[in-house]
ZANU-751148 format. One record per residue: x, y, z of N, C-alpha, C, O in turn; residue in one letter. Coordinates in steps of 0.05 Angstrom, whole numbers, plus 5000, padded with zeros to 4 digits. Each point is the difference from the previous one (the first is absolute). Layout:
BEGIN
XYZXYZXYZXYZA...
This chain:
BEGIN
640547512645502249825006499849744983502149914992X495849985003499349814988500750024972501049824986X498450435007499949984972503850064991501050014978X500450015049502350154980501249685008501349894982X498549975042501249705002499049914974501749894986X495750155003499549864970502050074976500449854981X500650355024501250134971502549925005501550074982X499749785038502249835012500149694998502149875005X495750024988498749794993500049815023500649774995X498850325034500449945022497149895012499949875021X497250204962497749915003498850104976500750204987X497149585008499250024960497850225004498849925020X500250284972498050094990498249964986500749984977X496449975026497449904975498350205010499350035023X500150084957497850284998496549844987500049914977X498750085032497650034991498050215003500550205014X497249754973497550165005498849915016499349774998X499850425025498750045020496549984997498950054978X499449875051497250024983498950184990497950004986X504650335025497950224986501350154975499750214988X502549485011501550124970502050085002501349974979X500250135040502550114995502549825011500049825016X501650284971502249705010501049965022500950195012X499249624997501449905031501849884994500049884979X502350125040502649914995500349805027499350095022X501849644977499849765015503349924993501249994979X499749945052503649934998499449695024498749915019X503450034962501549735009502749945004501650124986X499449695033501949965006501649894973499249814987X503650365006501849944967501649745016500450005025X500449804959502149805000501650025022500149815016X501450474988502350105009499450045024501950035015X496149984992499050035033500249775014498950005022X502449764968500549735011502350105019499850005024X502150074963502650075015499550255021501950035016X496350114987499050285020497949965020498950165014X500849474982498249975027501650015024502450004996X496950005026501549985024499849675010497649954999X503249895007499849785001498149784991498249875010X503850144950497849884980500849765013502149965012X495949854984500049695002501249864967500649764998X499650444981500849824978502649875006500249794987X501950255028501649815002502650174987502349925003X496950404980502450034977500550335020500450234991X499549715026501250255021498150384999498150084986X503250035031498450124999502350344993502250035009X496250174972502850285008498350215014500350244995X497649665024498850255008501850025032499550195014X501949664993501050135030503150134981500750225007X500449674977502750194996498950244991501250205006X496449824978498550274996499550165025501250214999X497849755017498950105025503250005009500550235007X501249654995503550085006500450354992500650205014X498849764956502050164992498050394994500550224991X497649675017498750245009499450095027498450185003X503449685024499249975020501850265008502350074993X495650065028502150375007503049965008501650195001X499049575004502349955012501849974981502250095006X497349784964501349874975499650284992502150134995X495549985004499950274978501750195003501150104981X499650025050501750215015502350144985500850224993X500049475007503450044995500550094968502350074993X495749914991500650064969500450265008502150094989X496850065024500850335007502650135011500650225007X500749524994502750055010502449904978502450045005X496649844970502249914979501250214987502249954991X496950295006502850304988501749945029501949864994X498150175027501949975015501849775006502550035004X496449784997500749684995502150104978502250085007X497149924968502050004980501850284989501750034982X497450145038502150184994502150045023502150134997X497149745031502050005024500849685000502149955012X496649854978501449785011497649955016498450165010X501749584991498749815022498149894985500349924977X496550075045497649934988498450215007500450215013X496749664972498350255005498949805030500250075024X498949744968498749925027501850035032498950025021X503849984976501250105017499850315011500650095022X498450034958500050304999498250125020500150175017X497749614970497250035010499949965033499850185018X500549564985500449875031502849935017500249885022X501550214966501950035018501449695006501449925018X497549984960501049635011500049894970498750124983X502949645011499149834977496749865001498649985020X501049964959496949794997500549895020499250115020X502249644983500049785012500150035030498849855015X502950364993500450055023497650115005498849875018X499750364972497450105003498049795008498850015022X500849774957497549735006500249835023498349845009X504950245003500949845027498950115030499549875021X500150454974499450105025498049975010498049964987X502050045038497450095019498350194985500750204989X497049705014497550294987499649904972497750024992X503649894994500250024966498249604995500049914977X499249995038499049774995498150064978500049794988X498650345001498350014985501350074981499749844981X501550315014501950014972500749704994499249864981X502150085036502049665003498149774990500649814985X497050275027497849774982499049994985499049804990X500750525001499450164968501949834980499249864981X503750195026502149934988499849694990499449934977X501149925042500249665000496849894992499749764997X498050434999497949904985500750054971499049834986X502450375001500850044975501649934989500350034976X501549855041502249764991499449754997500949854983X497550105034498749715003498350034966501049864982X496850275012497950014982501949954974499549844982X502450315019501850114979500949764991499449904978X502249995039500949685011498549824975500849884980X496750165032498049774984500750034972501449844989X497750384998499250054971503049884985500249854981X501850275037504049964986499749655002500649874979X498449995046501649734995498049894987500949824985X495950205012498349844978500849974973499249844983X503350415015500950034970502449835001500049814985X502050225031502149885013499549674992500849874980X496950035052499849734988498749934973499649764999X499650354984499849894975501850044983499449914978X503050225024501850014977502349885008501349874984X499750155042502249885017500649775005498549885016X504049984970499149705005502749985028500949775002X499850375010502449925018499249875027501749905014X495250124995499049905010499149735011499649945023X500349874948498849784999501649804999502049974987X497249895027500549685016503349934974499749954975X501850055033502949864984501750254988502049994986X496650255024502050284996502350035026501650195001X498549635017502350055021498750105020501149925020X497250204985498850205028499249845009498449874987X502350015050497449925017499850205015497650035006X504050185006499550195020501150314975502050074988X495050025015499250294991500450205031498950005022X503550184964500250165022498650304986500950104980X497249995032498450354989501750235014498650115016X503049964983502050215008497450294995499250064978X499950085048498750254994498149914987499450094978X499149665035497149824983496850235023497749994993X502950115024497650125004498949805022501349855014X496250174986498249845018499649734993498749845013X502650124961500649704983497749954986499149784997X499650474993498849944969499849764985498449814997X505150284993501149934973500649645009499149844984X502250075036500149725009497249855004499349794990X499350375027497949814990498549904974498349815000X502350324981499149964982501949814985499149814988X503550255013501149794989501049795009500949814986X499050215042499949635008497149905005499449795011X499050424978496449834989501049864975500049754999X500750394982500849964975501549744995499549854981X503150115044501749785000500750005028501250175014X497749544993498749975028503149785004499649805014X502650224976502949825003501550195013501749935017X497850404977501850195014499550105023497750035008X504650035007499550035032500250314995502050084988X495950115023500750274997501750125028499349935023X502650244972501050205029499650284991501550124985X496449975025499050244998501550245015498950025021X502850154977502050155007499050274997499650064977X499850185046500550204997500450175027501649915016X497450314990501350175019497649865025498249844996X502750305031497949815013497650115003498149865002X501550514998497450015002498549994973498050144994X503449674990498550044980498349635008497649945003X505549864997499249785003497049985029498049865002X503250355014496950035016497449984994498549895016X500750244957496849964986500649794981499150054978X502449715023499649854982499149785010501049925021X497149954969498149775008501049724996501849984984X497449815027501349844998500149834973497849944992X503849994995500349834973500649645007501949905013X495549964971501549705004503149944976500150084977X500949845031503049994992502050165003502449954997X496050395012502050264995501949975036498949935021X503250124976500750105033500950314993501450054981X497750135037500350264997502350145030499850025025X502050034954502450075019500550334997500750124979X498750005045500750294995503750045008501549855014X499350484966502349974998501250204993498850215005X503549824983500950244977502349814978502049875005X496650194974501549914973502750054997501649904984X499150325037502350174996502349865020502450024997X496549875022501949805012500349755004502049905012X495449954975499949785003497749884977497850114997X503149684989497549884973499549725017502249895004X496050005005499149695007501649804974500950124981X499349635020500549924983498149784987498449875013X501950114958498649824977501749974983502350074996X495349754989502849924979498550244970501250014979X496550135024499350264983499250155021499149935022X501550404965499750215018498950164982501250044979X495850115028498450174990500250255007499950085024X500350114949500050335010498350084980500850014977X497450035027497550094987499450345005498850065020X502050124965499850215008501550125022499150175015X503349734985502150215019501850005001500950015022X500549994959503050134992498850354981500650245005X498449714983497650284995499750165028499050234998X501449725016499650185027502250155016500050165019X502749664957502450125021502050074974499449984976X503850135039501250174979501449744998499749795012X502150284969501649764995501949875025500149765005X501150435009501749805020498449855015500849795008X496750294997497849935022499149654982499049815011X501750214967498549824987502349714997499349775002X503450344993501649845003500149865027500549765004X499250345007500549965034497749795012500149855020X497550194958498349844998500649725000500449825016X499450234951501049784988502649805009500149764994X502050405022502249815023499049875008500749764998X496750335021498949865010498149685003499649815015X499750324958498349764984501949824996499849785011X502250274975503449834991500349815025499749755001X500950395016500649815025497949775010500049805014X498450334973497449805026499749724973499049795006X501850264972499349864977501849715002502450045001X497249774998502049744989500750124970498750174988X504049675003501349904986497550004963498149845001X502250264984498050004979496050105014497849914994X503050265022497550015011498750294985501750054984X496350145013499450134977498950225024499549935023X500150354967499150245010496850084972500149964975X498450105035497950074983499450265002499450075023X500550104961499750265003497650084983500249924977X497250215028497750084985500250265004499550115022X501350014952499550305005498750104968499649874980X500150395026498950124978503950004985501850025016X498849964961501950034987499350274976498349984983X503050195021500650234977500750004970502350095003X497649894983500650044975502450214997499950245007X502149644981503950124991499150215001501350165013X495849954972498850354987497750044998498749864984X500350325029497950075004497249984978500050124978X498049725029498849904971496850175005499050005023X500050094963497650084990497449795013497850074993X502249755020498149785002499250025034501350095019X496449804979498049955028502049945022500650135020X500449564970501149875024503050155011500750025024X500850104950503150195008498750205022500950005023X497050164968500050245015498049935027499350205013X499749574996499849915022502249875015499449935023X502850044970502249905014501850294997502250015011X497150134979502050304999498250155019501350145015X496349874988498250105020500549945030500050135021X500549594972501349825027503050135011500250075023X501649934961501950234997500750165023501749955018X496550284978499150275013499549905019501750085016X496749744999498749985021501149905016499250005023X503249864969502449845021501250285005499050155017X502949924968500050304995498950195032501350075020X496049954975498550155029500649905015500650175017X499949594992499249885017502349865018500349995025X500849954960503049755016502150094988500349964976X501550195039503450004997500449854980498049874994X504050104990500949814980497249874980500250054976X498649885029497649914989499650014974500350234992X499249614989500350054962499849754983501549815000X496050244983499849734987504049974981501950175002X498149604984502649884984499749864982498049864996X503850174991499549804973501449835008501250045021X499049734964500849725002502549894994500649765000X500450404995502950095004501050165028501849955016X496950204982500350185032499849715019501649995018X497249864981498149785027503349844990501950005016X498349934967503049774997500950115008500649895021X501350464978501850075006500849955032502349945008X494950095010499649995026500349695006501649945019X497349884971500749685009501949914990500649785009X501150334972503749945006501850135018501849875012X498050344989500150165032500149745014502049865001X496050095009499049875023501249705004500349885021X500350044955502149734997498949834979501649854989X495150144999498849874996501249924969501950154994X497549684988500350074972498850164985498050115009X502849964966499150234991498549904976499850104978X499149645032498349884975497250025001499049865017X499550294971497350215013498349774989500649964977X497649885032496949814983497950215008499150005023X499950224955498250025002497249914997500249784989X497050295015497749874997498450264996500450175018X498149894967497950184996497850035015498349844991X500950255025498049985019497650234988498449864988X500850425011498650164983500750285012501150085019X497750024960500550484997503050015006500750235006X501149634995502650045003501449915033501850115012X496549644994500649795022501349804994499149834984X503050155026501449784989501149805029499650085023X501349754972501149785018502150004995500550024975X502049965043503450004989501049825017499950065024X501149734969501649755019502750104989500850074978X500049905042503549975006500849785024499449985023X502349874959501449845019502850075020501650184995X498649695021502149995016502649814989502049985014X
């Protein structure tokens, strides 16, 4: 096992001679094992719980159900359990999935906004935001970190309630459980960090209404998603967001990464302008403000 994680460059290999001469082989932890600790202290997040997600019997199941998924319609994870994701992480019995889940969003959380706050300037003190609203922010990860970052913004941490249930308390955050679908808290910025990717397009417009309404007058929607390339490109970061793809695909009705055109088409829908400020975030993460 060792030696094939080596040929993956996942731990280094050094062979020496042994005292009776023959070579011994000695492994160490590679670079890349920073990101595969389980609760690294470096500060730059961690991908071993969305790993442990996406190999988990419950995540794995449903890939055995995508020929049917895509040749009858629906999903596979529906196929599988008889319910959507979300509704699945809600039930009685399924708590351990549910905290499987919101530990790999949270982790995930970290690594997206460390990149986030260093490239993102919509944040900082004279950009217009005092109240950051996190629309589907999780256990509030992603807020704490950025009203650590910029201690002027008031966070409202927004999501379903048994989710807002395992979320801990945040100084500055208030955590309001809810549904996005009928109601957005209001700010003068509203954060969607990974979830318009989760729904089909009307689901997303319907969103975004939402956001619209809860917004003042010149007030901005922030959208962090993986963005697609117009055509399919040969490179690392395309075919990890086309990988990404598929797996909305398994998993959630409507569900599907977009290009950035696709994401405008949906926030003029929605009322917003159709004047896109992007920001480069990395592997094909980007930041998209639209104003109201």
């Amino acid at each position: 096992m060792l030696r094939l994680l080596a040929s993956y460059g996942v731990v280094r290999c050094a062979t020496e001679a042994g005292p009776d001469g023959k070579a011994r082989r000695s492994y160490a932890a590679a670079p890349v094992c920073k990101w595969l600790a389980a609760g690294s202290s470096s500060g730059e997040g961690s991908m071993a719980p969305l790993g442990l997600l996406n190999l988990d019997k419950v995540f794995m199941e449903n890939w055995y159900y995508l020929k049917e998924a895509v040749s009858e319609g629906g999903t596979a994870f529906d196929k599988a359990y008889g319910t959507s994701l979300f509704q699945y992480l809600g039930q009685d019995g399924n708590e351990p999935s549910n905290t499987l889940f919101n530990q790999a969003m949270a982790s995930h959380s970290v690594v997206i906004t460390n990149k986030l706050l260093q490239f993102f300037r919509g944040f900082d003190a004279g950009a217009g935001v005092d109240v950051l609203v996190d629309v589907g922010g999780g256990v509030g990860a992603t807020l704490r970190m950025i009203t650590a970052r910029h201690p002027h913004l008031r966070g409202v941490n927004y999501d379903l309630p048994h989710v807002i249930a395992q979320a801990p308390p945040v100084e500055g955050v208030e955590h309001i459980g809810g549904s996005m679908f009928d109601h957005v808290p209001s700010g003068s910025a509203i954060l969607l960090k990974w979830i318009l990717h989760l729904w089909g397009d009307e689901e997303c417009v319907k969103i975004l209404k939402n956001c619209y309404k809860a917004l003042p007058a010149k007030g901005k929607v922030i959208l962090v998603e993986y963005v697609l390339p117009a055509s399919p490109e040969a490179t690392l970061a395309a075919q990890e967001a086309f990988r990404l793809d598929v797996m909305m695909l398994n998993r959630l009705a409507g569900g599907k990464e977009r290009t950035q055109q696709e994401f405008t088409d949906l926030a003029v829908d929605a009322g917003f302008s159709g004047d896109c400020k992007p920001t480069y975030i990395f592997t094909n993460v980007w930041a998209l403000e639209f104003t109201k």
